[in-house]
matplotlib code that plots the C-alpha trace (Angstrom):
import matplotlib.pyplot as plt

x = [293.3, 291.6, 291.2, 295.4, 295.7, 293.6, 295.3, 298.8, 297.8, 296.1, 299.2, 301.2, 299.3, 298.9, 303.1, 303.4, 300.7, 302.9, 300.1, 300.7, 298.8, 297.1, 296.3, 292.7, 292.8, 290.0, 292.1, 289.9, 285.7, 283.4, 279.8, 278.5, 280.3, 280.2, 283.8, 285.8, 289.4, 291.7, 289.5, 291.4, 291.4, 294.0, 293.3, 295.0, 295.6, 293.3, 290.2, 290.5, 289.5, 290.2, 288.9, 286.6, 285.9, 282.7, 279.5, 279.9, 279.3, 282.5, 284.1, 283.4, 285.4, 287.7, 289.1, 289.1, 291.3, 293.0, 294.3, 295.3, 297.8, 298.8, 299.4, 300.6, 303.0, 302.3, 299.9, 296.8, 293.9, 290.4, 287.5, 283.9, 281.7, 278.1, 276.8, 274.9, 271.4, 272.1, 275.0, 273.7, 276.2, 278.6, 278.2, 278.8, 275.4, 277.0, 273.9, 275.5, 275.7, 279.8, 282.6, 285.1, 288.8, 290.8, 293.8, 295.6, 298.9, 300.9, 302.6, 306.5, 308.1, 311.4, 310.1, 311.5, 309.3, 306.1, 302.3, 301.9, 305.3, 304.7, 301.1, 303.4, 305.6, 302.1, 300.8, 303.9, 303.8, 301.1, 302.0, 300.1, 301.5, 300.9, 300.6, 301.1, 299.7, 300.8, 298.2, 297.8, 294.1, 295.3, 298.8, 299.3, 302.0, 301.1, 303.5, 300.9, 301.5, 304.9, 305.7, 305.0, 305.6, 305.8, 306.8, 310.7, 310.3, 310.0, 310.0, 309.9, 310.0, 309.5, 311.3, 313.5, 312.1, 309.3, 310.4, 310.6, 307.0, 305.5, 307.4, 306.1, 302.2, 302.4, 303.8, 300.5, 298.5, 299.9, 299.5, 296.0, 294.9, 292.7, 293.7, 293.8, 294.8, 297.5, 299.0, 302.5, 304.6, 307.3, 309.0, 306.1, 303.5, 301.4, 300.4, 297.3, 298.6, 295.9, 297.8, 295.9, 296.4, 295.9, 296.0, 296.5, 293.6, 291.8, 293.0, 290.4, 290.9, 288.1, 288.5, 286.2, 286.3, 282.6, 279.8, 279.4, 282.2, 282.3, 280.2, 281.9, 285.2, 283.9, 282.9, 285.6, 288.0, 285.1, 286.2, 290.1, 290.3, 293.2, 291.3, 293.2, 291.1, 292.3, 290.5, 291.9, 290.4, 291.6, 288.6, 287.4, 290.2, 291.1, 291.9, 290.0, 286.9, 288.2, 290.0, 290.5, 292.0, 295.6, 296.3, 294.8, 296.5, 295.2, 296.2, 295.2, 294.5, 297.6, 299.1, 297.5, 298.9, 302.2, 301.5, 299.5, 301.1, 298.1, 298.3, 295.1, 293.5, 293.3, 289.4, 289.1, 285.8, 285.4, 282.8, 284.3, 281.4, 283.6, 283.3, 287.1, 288.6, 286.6, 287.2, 291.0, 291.7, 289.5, 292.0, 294.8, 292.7, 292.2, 296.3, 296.3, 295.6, 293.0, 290.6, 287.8, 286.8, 283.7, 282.3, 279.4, 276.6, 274.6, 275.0, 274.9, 278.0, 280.0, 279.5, 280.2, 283.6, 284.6, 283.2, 285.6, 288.3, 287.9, 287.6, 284.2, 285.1, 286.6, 282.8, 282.7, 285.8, 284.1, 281.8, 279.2, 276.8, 279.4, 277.9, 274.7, 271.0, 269.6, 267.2, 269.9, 268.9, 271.1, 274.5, 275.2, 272.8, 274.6, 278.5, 277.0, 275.9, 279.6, 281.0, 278.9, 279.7, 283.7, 283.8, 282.1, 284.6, 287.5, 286.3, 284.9, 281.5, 277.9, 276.4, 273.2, 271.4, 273.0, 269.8, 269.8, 273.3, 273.4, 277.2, 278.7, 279.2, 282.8, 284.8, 288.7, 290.5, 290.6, 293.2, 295.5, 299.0]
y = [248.5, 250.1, 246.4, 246.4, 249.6, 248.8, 245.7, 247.2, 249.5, 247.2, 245.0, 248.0, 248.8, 245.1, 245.1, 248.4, 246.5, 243.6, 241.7, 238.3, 237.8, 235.8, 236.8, 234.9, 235.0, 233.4, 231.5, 229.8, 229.5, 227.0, 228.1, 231.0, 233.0, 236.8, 237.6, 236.3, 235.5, 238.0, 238.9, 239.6, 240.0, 239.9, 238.4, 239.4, 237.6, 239.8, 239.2, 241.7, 242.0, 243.4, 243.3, 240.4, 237.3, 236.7, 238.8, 238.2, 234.4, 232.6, 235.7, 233.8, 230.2, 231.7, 233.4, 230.4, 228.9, 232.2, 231.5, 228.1, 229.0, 231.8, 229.2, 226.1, 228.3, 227.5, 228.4, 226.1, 225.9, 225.6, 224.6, 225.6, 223.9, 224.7, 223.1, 220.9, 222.4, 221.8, 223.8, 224.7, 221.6, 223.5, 226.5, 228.8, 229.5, 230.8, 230.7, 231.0, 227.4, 227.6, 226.2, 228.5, 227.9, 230.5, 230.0, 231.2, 232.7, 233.6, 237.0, 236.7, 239.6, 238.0, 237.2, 239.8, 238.6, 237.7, 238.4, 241.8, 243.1, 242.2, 244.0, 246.8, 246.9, 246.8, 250.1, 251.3, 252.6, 253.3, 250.8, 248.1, 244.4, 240.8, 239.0, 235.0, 233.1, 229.1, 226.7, 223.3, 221.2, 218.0, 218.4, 219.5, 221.8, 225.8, 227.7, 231.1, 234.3, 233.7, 236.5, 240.4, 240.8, 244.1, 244.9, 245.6, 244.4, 241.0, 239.8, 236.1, 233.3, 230.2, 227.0, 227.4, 225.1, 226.9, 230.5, 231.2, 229.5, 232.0, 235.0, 234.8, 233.5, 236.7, 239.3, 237.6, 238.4, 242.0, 242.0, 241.2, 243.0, 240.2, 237.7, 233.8, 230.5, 228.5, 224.7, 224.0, 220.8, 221.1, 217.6, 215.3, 217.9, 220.0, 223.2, 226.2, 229.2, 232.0, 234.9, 238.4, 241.2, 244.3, 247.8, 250.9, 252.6, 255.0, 258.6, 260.9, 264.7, 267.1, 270.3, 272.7, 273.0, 273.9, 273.0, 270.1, 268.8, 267.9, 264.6, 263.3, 263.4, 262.0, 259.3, 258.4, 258.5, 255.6, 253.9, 254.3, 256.5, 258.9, 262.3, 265.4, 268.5, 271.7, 275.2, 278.6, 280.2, 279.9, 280.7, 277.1, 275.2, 274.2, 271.2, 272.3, 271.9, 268.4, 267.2, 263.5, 264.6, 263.7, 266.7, 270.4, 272.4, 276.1, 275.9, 277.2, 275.1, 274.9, 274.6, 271.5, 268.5, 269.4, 268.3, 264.9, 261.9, 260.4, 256.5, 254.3, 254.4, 258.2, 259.8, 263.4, 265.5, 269.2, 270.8, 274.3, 276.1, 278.6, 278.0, 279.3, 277.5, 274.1, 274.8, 275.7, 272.3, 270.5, 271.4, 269.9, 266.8, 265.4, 265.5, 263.2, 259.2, 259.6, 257.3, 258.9, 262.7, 263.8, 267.3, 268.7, 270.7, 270.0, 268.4, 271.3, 273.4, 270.5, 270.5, 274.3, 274.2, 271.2, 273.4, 276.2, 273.5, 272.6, 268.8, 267.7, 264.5, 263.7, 263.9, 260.3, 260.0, 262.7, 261.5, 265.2, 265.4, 263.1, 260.4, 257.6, 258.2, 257.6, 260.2, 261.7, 265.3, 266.6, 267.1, 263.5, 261.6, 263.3, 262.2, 258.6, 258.8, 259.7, 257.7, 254.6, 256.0, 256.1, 252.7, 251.2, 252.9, 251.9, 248.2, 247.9, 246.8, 247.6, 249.8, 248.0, 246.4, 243.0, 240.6, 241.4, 240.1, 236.4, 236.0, 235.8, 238.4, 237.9, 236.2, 234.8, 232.8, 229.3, 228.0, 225.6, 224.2]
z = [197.5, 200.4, 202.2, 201.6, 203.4, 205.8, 206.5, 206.3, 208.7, 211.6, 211.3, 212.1, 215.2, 216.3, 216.1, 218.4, 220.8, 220.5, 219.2, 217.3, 213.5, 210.6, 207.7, 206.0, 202.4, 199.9, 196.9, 195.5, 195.2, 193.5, 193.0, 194.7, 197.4, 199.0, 198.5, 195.6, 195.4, 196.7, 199.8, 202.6, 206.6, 209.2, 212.7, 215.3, 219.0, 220.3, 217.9, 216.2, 212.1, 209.4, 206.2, 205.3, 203.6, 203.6, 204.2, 207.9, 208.0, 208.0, 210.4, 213.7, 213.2, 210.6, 213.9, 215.5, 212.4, 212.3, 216.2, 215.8, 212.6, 214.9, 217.8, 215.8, 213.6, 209.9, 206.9, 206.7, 204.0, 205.4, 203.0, 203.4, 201.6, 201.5, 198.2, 200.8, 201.5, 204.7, 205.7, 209.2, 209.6, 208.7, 211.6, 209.2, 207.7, 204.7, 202.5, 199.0, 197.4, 196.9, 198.2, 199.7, 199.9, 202.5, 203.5, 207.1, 207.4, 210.3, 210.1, 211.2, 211.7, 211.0, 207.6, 205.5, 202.5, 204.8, 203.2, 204.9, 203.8, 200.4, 200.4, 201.5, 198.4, 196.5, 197.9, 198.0, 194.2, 191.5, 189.4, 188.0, 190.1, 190.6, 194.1, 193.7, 196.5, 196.2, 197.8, 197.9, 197.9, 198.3, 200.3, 204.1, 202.3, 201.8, 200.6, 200.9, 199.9, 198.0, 195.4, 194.6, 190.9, 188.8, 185.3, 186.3, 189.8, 191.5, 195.1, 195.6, 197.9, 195.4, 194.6, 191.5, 189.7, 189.3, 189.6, 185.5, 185.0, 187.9, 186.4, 182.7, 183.9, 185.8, 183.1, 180.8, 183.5, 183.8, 180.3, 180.0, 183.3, 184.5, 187.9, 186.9, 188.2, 187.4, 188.3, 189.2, 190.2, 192.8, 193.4, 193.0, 194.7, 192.5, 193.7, 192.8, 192.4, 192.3, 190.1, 191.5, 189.4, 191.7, 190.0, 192.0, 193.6, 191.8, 191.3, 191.6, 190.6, 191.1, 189.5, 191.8, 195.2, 195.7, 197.6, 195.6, 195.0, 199.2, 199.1, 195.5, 197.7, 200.8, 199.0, 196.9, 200.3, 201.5, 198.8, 199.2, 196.4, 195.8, 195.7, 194.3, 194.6, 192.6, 192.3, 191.7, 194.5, 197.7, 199.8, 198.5, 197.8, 201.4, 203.4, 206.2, 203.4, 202.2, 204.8, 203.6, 200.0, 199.5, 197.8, 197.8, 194.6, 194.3, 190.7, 187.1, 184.9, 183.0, 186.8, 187.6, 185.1, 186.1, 189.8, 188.6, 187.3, 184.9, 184.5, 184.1, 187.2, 186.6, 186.4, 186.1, 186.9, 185.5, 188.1, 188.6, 187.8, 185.9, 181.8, 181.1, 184.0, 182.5, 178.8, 179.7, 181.7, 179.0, 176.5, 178.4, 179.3, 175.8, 175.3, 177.9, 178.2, 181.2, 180.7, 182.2, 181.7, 182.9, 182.6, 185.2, 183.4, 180.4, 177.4, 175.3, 177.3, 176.7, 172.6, 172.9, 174.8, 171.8, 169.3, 170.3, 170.9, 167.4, 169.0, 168.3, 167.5, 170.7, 172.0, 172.6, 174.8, 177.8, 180.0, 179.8, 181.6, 183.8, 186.0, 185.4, 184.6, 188.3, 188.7, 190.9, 192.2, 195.1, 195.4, 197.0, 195.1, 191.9, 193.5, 193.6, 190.0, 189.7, 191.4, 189.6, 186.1, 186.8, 188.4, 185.9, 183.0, 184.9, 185.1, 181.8, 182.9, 181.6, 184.5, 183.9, 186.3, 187.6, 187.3, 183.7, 183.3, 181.6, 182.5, 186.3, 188.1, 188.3, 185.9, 186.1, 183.6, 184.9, 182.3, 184.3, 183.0]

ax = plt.figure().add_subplot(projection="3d")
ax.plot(x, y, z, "-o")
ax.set_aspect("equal")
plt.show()
């Protein structure tokens, strides 16, 4: 979501400056690659980027490609393909033994439904969506970035006859949280279509406003995290001492749920430092669906605020002591423990150590019609 924004935002300046632009997006990769579908970066007539595709290798001619979609006026796919050990043919040094399918689209600003206003329409609400991009492998045709699908909402450019079949692959896939691919026939041309299922960025509330709780928020921003920092004392709880937050509530406890909307990107950290102010909010906390509570502090004060609750068996659903076993020590090395710990709740994933994992790294459902 952060690479959206970040997007959204550059093509907003590179419209005040006048500037024309692409945007590079990976559909599709076979084998090994750096970015994985989804990846994102706009190019504007200036050479400027944003976002990335790669680790910094295919950069340099995708703004080339980028420039000549600007210049010629329509989407093109460009295939790298580095599964030769020589690939210094390539000029792309890419290194990773994949193939890489991006396509290039020009941004019109006449286009109502264009790519970067439909990333718009996905940032603009915390709701779970779907972004269809239609590409073709063996046809000149590229339809590109052609729908923006929610629950009860649906922006499309697609042909008719086709338009029912994208709508219910894309409620499964908001269904089953996980992007996929799909194959589709328009006339006598068949089509990709790389359903992306993009949740909303992560909601981060810190409950303390010390010391401490500085880095954890820096960080999370870095990572285009919503952070939400409440205290009840004002000398602490400032925007001038976390000035990236989106929100600063001086609140008690029982103040602060009713200024939070909790959905399933929502994480909540207990670091007050303050026993009554953690125990109160804790209470609150296990009413809710968050699924991520984490409590600072040992092991032992977190059994004796559920003791008091009456709630030990809701041990297993908080995260105390909150964050991963890294040795961590200061305050930053402890926020990046944190940080690790939610992430990896949020996605579902292990937080062991990748060359001990027998699967890929990332998985998609390749089931095609």
């Amino acid at each position: 979501m952060k690479e959206i924004a970040d997007i959204i935002g550059a093509y907003q300046n590179a419209v005040k400056e006048n500037r024309k632009a692409a945007l590079a997006t990976v559909v599709k990769v076979e084998g090994s690659s750096y970015r994985r579908p989804g990846a994102r970066m706009l190019v504007t007539d200036d050479g400027m980027l944003t976002g990335a595709i790669s680790g910094g290798c295919l950069e340099g001619d995708a703004l080339r490609k980028a420039l000549s979609a600007i210049h010629q006026g329509e989407n093109k796919l460009v295939t790298y393909d580095t599964t030769d050990e020589d690939d210094a043919k390539f000029g792309v040094q890419l290194g990773c033994n994949g193939i890489v399918h991006i396509l290039f689209e020009p941004i019109s600003e006449d286009d109502k439904l264009n790519p970067i206003e439909l990333l718009k329409e996905v940032n603009a609400r915390r709701e779970n969506c779907v972004i269809c991009t239609l590409f073709s492998l063996e046809n000149k045709d590229q339809p590109g970035t052609v729908m923006m699908f929610r629950e009860n909402e649906c922006l499309e450019k697609i042909a008719d006859e086709i338009s029912g079949a994208v709508k219910n692959d894309s409620f499964d896939v908001l269904k089953l949280k996980l992007s996929r691919f799909e194959n589709y026939s328009i006339g006598t041309n068949e089509f990709n279509a790389f359903l992306e299922f993009i949740p909303p960025p992560v909601q981060l509330i810190i409950a303390g406003a010390g010391n401490d709780a500085q880095p954890l928020a820096e960080m999370a921003n870095i990572l285009g995290w919503e952070v939400i920092v409440a205290d009840g004392r004002q000398t602490h709880c400032s925007v001038q001492r976390f000035p990236k937050a989106k929100q600063v509530l001086i609140a008690k406890p029982e103040q602060i749920l009713n200024q939070i909307d909790v959905d399933g990107q929502t994480a909540f950290v207990l670091m007050t430092h303050n026993y009554n102010y953690d125990i109160a909010l804790l209470n609150l906390l296990l009413n809710t669906t968050a699924p991520y509570i984490g409590t600072l502090g040992p092991k032992k004060k977190l059994m004796r605020m559920l003791e008091e609750l009456n709630q030990t068996d809701q041990e297993l659903r908080i995260n105390g002591p909150t964050g991963l076993d890294i040795g961590a020590e200061t305050a930053e090395e402890i926020a990046v423990s944190i940080i690790a710990e939610i992430k990896a709740v949020l996605s579902g994933a292990s937080a062991g150590m990748l060359k001990e994992k027998k699967n890929p790294i990332h998985h998609y459902d390749l089931k095609s019609n």
